[in-house]
Steps between C-alpha positions, in 0.01 A plus 500: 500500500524862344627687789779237555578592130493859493875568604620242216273687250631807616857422408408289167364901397792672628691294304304579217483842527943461507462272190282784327755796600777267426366437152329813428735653248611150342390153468607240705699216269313229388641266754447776794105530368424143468663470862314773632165353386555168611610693843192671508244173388696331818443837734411444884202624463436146214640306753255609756223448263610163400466391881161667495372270159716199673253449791258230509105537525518747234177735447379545126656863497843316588438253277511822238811621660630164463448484115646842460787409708560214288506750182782655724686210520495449141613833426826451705559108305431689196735775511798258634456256207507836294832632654681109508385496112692806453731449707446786754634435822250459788599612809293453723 
């Protein structure tokens, strides 16, 4: 599962290592930041653990990984409804 994920984890950090250069001097807009982190909570390397916490037969330390996922998808509902309620545009 991991090694199949390595060359998408890869590019999610050289993309973040651009974003940081990028917006090392000045901060991204509110919109661009709020974009950006819902970018980065949907990242390949998410995705790849999402399939991971997906399977069935689940052993009590995925069960953990599981919960926390679930935190994770919270965190991405939460900061939408934050952005629609201020109407920030969501781009992604």
């Amino acid at each position: 599962m991991f090694s199949s994920s390595l060359p998408k984890l890869q590019e999610s950090n050289t993309k973040l290592r651009g974003l940081i250069q990028k917006f090392g001097d000045r901060a991204p807009s509110r919109e661009d930041a709020f974009n950006i982190a819902l970018e980065i909570e949907q990242s390949a390397g998410e995705v790849h653990f999402q399939k991971f916490v997906d399977k069935k037969g689940k052993s009590k330390v995925e069960e953990i990984f599981e919960y926390l996922n679930s935190d994770d998808k919270d965190h991405v509902r939460r900061i939408r409804s934050y952005m629609s309620a201020q109407g920030i545009v969501c781009r992604t």
